[in-house]
Each structure stands twice: as C-alpha cells, then as structure tokens.
C-alpha positions in Angstrom: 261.7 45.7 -25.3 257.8 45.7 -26.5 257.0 43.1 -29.0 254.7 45.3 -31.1 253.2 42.8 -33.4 252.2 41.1 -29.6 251.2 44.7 -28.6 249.1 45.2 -31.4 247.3 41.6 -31.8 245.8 42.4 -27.9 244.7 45.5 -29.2 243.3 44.2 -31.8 241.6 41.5 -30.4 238.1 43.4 -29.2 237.7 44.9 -32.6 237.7 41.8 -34.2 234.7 40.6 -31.7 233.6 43.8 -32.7 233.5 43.1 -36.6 231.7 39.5 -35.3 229.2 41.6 -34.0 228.6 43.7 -36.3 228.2 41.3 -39.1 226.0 39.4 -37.0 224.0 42.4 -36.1 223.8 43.5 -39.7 222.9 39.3 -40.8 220.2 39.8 -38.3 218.6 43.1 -40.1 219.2 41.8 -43.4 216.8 38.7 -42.4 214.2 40.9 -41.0 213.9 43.0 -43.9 212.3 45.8 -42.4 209.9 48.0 -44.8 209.6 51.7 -45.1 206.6 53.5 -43.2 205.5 56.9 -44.3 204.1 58.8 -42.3 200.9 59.2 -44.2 200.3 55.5 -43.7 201.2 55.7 -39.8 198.9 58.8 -39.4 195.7 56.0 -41.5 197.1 52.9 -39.2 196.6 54.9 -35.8 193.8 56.4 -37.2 192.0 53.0 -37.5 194.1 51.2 -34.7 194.8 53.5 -31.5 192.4 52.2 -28.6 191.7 55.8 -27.4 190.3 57.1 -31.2 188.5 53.5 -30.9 187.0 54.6 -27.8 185.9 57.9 -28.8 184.2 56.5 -31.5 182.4 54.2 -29.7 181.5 57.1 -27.5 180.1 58.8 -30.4 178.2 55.8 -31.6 176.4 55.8 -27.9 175.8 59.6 -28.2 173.6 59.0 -31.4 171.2 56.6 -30.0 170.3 59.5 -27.9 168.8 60.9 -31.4 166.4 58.1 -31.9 165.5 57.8 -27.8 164.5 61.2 -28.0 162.4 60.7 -31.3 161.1 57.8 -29.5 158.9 60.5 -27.5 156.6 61.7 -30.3 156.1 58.1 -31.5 152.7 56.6 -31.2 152.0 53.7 -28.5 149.1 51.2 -29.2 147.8 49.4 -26.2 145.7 46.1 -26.2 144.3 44.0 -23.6 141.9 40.9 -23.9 140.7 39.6 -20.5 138.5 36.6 -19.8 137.0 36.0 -15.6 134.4 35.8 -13.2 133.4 38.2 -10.6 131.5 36.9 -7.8 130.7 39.2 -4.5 128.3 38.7 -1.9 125.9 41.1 -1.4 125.2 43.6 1.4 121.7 43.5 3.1 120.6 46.8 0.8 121.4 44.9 -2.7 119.7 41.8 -1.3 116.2 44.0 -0.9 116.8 45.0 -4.0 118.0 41.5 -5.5 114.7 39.2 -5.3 115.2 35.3 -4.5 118.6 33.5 -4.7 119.6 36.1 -6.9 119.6 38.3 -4.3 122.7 36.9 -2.0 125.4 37.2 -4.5 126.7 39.0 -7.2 127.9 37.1 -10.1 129.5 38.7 -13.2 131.1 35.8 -16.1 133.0 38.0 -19.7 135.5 38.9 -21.4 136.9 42.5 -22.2 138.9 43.7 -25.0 140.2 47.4 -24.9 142.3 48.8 -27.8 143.7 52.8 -27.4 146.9 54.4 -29.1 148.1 57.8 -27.5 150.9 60.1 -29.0 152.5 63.2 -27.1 152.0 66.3 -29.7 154.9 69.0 -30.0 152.8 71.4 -27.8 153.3 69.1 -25.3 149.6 67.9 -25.5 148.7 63.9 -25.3 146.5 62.7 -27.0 144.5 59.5 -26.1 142.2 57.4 -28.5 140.4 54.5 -26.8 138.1 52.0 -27.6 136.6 49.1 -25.8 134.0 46.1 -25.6 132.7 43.9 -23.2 130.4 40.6 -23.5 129.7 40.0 -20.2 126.4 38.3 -18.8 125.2 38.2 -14.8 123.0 36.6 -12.6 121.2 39.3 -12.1 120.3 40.0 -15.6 120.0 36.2 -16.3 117.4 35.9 -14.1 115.0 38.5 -16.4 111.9 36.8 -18.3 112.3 38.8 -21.1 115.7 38.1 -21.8 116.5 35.8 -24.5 118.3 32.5 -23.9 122.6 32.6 -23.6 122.2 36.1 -24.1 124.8 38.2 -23.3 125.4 42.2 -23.0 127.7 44.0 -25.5 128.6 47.5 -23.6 131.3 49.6 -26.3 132.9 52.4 -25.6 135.1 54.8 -27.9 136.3 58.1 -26.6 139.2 60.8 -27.4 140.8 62.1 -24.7 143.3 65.7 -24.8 145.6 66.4 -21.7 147.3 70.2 -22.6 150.1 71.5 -19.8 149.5 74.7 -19.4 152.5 75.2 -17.3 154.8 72.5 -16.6 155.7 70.3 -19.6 154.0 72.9 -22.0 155.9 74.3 -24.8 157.6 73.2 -28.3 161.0 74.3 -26.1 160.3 71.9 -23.7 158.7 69.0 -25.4 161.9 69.0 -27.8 164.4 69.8 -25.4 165.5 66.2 -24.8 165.9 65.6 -28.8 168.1 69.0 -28.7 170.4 67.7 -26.0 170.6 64.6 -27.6 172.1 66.7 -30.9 174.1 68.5 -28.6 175.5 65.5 -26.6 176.5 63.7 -30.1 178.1 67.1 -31.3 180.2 67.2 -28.0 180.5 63.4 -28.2 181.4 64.3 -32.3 184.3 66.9 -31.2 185.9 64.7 -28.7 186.4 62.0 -30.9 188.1 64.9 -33.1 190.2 66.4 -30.1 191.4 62.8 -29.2 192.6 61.8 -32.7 194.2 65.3 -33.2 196.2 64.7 -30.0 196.9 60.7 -30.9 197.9 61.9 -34.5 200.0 65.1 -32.9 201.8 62.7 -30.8 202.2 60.2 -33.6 203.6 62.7 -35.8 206.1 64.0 -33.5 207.3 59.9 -32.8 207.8 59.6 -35.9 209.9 62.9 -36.9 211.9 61.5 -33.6 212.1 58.1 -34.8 213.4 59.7 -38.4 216.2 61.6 -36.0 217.0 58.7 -34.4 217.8 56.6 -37.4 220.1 59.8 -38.4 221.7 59.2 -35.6 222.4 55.4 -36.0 223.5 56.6 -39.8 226.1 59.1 -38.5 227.1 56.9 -35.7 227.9 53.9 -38.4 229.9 57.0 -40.7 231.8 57.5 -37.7 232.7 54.4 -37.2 233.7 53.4 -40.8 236.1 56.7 -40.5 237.5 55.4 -37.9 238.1 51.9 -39.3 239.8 53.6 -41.9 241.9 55.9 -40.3 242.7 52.6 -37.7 244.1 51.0 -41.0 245.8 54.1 -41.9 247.5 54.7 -38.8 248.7 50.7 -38.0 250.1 50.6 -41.7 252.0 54.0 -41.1 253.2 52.8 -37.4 254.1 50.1 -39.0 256.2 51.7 -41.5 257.8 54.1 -38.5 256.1 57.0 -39.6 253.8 57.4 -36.7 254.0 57.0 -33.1 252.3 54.0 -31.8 250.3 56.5 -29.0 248.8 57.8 -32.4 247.1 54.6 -33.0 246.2 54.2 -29.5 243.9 57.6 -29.8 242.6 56.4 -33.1 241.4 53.1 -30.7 239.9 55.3 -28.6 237.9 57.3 -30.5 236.8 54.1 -32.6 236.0 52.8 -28.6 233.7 55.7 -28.2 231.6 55.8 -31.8 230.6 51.9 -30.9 229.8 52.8 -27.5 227.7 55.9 -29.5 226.1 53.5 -32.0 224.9 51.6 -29.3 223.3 54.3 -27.7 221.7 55.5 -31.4 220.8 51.7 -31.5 218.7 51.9 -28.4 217.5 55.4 -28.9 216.0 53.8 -32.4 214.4 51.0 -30.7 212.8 53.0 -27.7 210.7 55.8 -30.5 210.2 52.6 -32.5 208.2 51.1 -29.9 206.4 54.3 -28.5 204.9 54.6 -32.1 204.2 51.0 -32.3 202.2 51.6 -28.5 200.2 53.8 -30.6 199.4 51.3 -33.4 198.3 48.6 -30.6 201.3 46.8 -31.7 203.8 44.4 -29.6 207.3 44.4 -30.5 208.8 41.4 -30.6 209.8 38.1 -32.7 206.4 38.3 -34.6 206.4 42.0 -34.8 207.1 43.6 -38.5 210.1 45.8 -38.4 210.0 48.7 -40.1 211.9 52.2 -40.8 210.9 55.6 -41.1 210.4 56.3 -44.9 209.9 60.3 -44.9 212.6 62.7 -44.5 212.6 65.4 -41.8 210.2 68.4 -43.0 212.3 71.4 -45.0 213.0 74.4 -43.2 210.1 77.4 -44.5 210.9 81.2 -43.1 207.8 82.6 -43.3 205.7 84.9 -41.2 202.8 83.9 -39.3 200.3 86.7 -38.0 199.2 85.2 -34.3 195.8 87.0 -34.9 195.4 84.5 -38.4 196.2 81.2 -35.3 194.2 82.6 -33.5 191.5 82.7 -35.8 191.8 79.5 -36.9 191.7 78.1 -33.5 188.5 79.5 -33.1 186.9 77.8 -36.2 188.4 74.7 -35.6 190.1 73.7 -32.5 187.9 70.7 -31.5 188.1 71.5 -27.5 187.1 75.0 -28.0 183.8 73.9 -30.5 183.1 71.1 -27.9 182.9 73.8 -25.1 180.8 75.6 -26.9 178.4 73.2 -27.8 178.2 72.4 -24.0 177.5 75.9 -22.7 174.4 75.9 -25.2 173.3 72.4 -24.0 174.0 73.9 -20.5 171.7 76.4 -22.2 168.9 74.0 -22.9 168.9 72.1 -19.3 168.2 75.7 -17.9 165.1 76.7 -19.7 163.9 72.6 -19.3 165.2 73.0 -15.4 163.1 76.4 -14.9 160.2 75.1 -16.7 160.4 72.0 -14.1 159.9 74.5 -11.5 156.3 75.8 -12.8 153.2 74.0 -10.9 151.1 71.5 -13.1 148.2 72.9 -14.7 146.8 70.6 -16.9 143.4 71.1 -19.8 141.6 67.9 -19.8 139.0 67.5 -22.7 137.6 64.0 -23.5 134.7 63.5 -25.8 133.4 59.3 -26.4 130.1 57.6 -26.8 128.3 54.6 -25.3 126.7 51.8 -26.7 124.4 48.3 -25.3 123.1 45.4 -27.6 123.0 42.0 -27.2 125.1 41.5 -30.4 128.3 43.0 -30.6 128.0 44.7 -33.9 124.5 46.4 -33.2 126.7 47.8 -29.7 129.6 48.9 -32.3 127.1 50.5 -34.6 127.9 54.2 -35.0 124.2 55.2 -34.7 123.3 53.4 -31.7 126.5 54.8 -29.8 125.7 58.1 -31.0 122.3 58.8 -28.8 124.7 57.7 -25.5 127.3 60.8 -25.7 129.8 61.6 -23.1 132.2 64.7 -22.6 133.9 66.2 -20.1 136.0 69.7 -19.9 138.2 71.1 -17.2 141.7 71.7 -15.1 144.1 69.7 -13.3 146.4 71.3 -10.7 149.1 69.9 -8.8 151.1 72.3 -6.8 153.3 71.8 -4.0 152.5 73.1 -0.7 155.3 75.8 0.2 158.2 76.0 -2.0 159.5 74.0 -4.6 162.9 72.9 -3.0 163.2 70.4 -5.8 162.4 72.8 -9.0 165.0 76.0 -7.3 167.6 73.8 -6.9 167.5 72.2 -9.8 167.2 75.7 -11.7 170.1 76.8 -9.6 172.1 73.6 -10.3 171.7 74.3 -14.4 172.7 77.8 -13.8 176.1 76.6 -12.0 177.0 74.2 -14.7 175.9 76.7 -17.6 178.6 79.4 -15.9 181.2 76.7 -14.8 181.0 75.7 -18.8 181.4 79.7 -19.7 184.3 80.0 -17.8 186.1 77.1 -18.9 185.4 78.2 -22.4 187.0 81.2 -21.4 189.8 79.5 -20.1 190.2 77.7 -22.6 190.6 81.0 -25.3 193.3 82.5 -22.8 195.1 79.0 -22.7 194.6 78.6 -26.7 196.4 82.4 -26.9 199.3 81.0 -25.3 199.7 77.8 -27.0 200.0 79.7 -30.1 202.4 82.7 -28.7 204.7 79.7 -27.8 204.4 77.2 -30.9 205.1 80.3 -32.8 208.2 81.1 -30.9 209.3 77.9 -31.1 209.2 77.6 -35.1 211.2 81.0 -35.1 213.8 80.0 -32.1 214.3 76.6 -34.4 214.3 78.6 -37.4 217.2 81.2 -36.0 219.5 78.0 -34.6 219.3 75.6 -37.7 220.3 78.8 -40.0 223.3 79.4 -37.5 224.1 75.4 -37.4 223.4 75.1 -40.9 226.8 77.8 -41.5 228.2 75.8 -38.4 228.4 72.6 -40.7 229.2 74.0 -43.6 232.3 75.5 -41.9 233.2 72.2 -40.1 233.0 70.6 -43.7 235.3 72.9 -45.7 237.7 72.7 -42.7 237.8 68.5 -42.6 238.2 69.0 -46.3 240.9 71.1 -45.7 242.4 69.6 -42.7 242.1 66.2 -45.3 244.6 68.3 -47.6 246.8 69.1 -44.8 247.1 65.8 -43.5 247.7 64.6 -47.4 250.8 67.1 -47.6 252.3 65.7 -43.9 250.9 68.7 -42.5 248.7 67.4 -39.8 248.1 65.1 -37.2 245.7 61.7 -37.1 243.9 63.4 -34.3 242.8 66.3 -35.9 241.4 64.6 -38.6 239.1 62.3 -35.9 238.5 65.9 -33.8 237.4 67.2 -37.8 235.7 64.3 -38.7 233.6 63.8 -35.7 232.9 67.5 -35.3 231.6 67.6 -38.9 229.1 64.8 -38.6 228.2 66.1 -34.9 227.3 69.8 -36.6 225.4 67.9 -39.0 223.6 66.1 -36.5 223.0 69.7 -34.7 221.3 71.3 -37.6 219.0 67.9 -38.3 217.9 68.3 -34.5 216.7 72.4 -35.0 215.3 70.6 -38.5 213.3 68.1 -35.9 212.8 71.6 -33.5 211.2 73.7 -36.5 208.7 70.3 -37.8 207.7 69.8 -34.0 207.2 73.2 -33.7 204.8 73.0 -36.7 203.2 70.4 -35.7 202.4 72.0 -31.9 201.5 75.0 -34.0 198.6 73.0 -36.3 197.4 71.1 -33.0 196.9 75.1 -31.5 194.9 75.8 -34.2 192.7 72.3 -34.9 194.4 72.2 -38.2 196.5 68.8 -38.1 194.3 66.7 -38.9 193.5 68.5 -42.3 196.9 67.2 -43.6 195.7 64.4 -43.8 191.4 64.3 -44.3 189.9 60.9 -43.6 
C-alpha cells in the first residue's frame, strides 16, 4: 500500500526549492529596483551614446574643415625676408681689365636685403603679386670711387605688381571654386551619412526595444501561468486529499506547473538577451554596476489605415538620407569632371608686371616716389606649357571622373529600385500583421469566454482539472499570439518610416 502523505511530500519537495527560488529571485529584483525607460529617452541616450552616430559625427566635423581649406585659397599670403652677408668672387681676366688695381682681382659685395610682397589668387583664377624690396649694400668696387662719400652705401628699391591670368588651364570661376564646391558637397554627403547611420541605429533601437517590451510580456504571462497553476496545485492536493480526485490528477497539474517554470526561465533569458542588445547600443556593460531597467511604453495600437505606395515613395525621395547622399555625390562626381577636363587643357598663361626702380645713397631718397618714377619697368606677354604628344595624364583623369560620375548614377539608380521594394514589403508586412492580430485578437477573445465557461463547468462538477490548465494556458498563449502580430504591425511601422527617411522625425533632435 502507498503511503500518500510520503508520496506527496517527495513531490512536493522540488516545488518548495522552487518557492526558495523564487523568493530569492524576486528579493534580488526588489534590491535592484530597476527604473522604467521610455522609449523616447532610449531613442535621446543612443542618440548621444552609440559609437557609430559618434563616429559619423566626427566624420562630419572633418568634412567641414574642408570649407575653410578651400577658403584658405583666396586668402592673401604676405611674404618677408631680411638677409644680412657677404659676397666675395674672384674675378675672370675680362673684369680684372676692367677692375683697375687690387680692386681688380676680386669681387666683394657686404648688405643687407629686405623684400616684403603679398600675392592673392582672384576668382578668375588670376594671381596677383605685389612686391617690394630694398637693398643697402656697398662693394669694393664702388668703394674704391673718389667721389663717393665716406661709409657710403647704395640704396637700390624696387616695387612692382605682377598679374599671372590662365587662359586655359586653371582659368575660370568653375575651376577656381571647384575645390570650395566639393568641399560643400563632401560635408553634405558627410551631413547625410551621419543622418542614414542614426536612422538605422535608432531603427534598430526601436525595434529592441518593442522586442524587449514582448519579452517582459512574456515573463508576465509565464509568472500568470504559474500562479494558476499554484492554485489549481492547491486545489487539486486538498480535493485528493478529500477523495474527490484521483491522485494522477494532481500528478498532471505537477507537470504542467513543471513546464510554466521551465517557460519562465526561458522568458527570463529571452528578457535578459534584448536587454543587453539595447544596452550594446547605449555603450553600456551589463553587469553588477550596470542600472537595470524595464521597458516603460506599451506595444504601439493597432491603426487600419491605407497607405498609397506612390505617397512612400515620395517621401523616400525627399528624405531618405542614402538616396539624398547619392545624389549629392553624382553632382560632386559632377564637379571633379568639369575640374578633371579642364586639367586636360595645355597652360597658357597672360603675364603683365608693371614696377619702378630707384638708387640713393639714403634709403628714403631711393623710396621716394618721384625718384622711382623716372626708372619704370613693364613687361607684357604669354607663357605656354604643353606636353609633347598626348596628355596621358589629363584623358585618363577625364576618363576616371567620367567612370565614377556613372558608377554614382547607377547606384542611385539602384538605390530607387531597391527603395521601391523596401516599401512594397514594409507595407505588406503592416497589412499581413494587421490581418493576423484581428484573427488572434477573436482567437483570444474565444479562448477567454471558453476558460470562463469551462471555470463554470468545473464549479458545477462538470469538468476535469486538465481542461482548465489546457483553457488556462491556451488563453494566455492566444494572448501572447495577438501581442506578437501587435510587435509584427509596430516593426512593420517602423521598417516602413526607415523606407521612407521618416523615423527620425518622431523624434526631432
């Protein structure tokens, strides 16, 4: 004969490690306290934490230094040099014929020279070149002259404007400002990536999170079915007890208690895994140190609503950072070419200088307008510089833009056809999660009304403990079913906003 109260104490035994676990589980979520998260404040965090938006940004910030290196072009350069030396040369059989006495074996030259110029390239393309400059110099061949007063020394000035005008190659407004145009460019691509990056970060943040909000239903239903079956546990030992129910009644009930903690486990660890992809995103260890936190915002409501794929599409044209960074490239693609082809043009250059002269033996009569003005000097003509047979280097870097200007058009292109399809299949999506959460929606309602009734049945004597577990479980289960198309339609959503660049407007920065 089976001692039952024997029976039933071994039987009992792993639930009551259970309830020790539980509690101790529960005393060790009570001291962590964890906060509530919305999602709005996860979407700001990863916004201001995630490495890759970090590393966009400082992408951006590099871009727009290209702004001020190509202002840097336009902007005036002075130039100053003070030298002080001796020259001394011997000289060749003709100066010394020419060079009476000692005089006449050397050349010496003791001075100093101080130039001053500032030159500026002009939109046109044009430098221009202002230059002045003074040496105080003496020799010993002017030393040596009777007339020349004592410690005297000669004050030769010069000023003089000089105008260098491509006529070809580096001529043009287009050309000269070419580099300050890419440099917009490359910061509005830069701009736009830093845009399509966070989209995606927040896109996949978003979706974490509505996961993480599923998963916590999950634990929630798993701990419902759990207290059901601790109550219908108690229900059927007091009735076995009593004779009114067979002890392979409470047996099952074991089981299916069994199975809901080996199903809040698996919740439990389905939690923790979305928990710590979202804080991967937030740059965020989990561990002893680590806030703990829940999910604060419910799953989004179901809308039934139309969407006209000719409206995405349209609004993945205006905004959809990829497709604005493409084209941004093809016209800085644009740019390089007319730059490349003008490359390829031989340099033909208009030189015009104009300066005047001036000797004294002080430095201010030399600098003195009216005694530089009778020693003029001008000059007026071309430079050419043309390679000898073809220009290997200037074709092949024309044909080079032209290959990266058409491999940019056909991504683009690529691009709109894969932007099409995107929003064909988030659109789907939304309606295929639509159609199943209304049919699980009547699913749960049914599998309510019949616990309820099966409930009433069981009341009256009419029913069995296993049905009500079967009822119970399949009620929460349904429930479950119709949160998870609830998760199907807000992913759906959010694929559908990320098709058409909107996401990010939910929540402006």
């Amino acid at each position: 004969m089976v001692n039952f109260s024997e029976a039933r104490g071994r039987r009992t035994l792993p639930w009551c490690l259970f309830a020790v676990l539980a509690a101790a589980s529960t005393g060790v979520q009570a001291q962590d306290k964890p906060s509530t998260l919305s999602l709005q404040a996860l979407v700001s965090q990863v916004r201001e934490l995630n490495k890759d938006i970090l590393i966009k940004r400082a992408e951006k910030g590099i871009a727009a230094t290209g702004l001020d290196r190509a202002a840097a072009a336009f902007q005036p350069v002075a130039s100053v040099s003070a030298t002080e030396g001796r020259n001394r040369q011997p000289s060749t059989y003709e100066e010394k014929l020419t060079r009476p006495g000692s005089v006449g074996s050397f050349y010496q030259r003791d001075g100093q020279d101080f130039t001053a110029g500032v030159s500026q390239l002009l939109p046109s393309g044009a430098k221009l070149e202002a230059k002045s400059s003074l040496s105080r110099f003496i020799t010993n061949v002017n030393q040596a002259q009777p007339d020349r007063p004592a410690g005297a020394k000669d004050n030769r000035t010069f000023w003089g404007l000089t105008v260098t005008q491509p006529l070809a190659k580096d001529g043009g407004a287009e050309v000269t400002q070419a580099r300050g145009l890419v440099a917009q460019l490359d910061l509005a691509v830069a701009e736009q990536t830093q845009f399509d990056t966070e989209s995606s970060v927040v896109a996949d943040a978003t979706l974490a999170y509505y996961e993480l909000v599923l998963a916590q239903h999950r634990v929630s239903a798993a701990h419902e079915k759990i207290r059901t079956g601790q109550g219908l546990l108690s229900q059927a030992r007091d009735l076995s007890r009593q004779g009114r129910l067979p002890e392979t009644e409470v047996w099952e009930v074991e089981n299916s208690l069994a199975r809901f903690q080996a199903g809040l486990s698996e919740a439990m660890q389905a939690e923790r895994e979305r928990l710590n992809r979202l804080n991967t995103l937030l740059m965020r260890a989990t561990g002893a140190e680590a806030p703990v936190w829940r999910a604060g915002d419910p799953l989004p409501e179901v809308t039934i609503r139309d969407a006209a794929p000719s409206h995405s599409l349209s609004l993945a044209m205006e905004n959809r950072p990829d497709f604005l960074m493409y084209k941004k490239l093809i016209e800085r693609e644009g740019v390089q070419l007319v730059y490349a082809k003008n490359q390829a043009l031989p340099r033909i250059d208009l030189v015009a200088s104009y300066g005047q002269n001036g000797l004294a033996y002080a430095a201010r009569t030399a600098l003195n307008p009216s005694t530089m003005a009778d020693n003029p000097t001008w000059t007026l003509g071309l430079q050419m510089q043309i390679p000898l047979g073809e220009n290997r280097q200037g074709r092949a870097d024309v044909v080079a833009a032209q290959l990266r200007r058409e491999n940019a058009l056909l991504t683009l292109k690529a691009l709109e056809v894969q932007i099409a399809n995107d929003i064909d299949t988030s659109l789907s999506m939304r309606a295929s999660a639509i159609e199943r959460w209304t049919h699980w929606q009547s699913v749960a309602k049914r599998e309510q009304q019949q616990l309820e009734l099966e409930r009433k049945r069981f009341t009256a004597g009419r029913s069995e403990m296993r049905e009500i577990l079967m009822r119970e479980e399949r009620a929460v289960n349904s429930r479950l079913m119709q949160l998870e198309q609830q998760l199907a339609f807000a992913k759906a959503q959010v694929v559908l906003e990320s098709a058409q660049g909107t996401l990010l407007q939910r929540w402006p920065s």
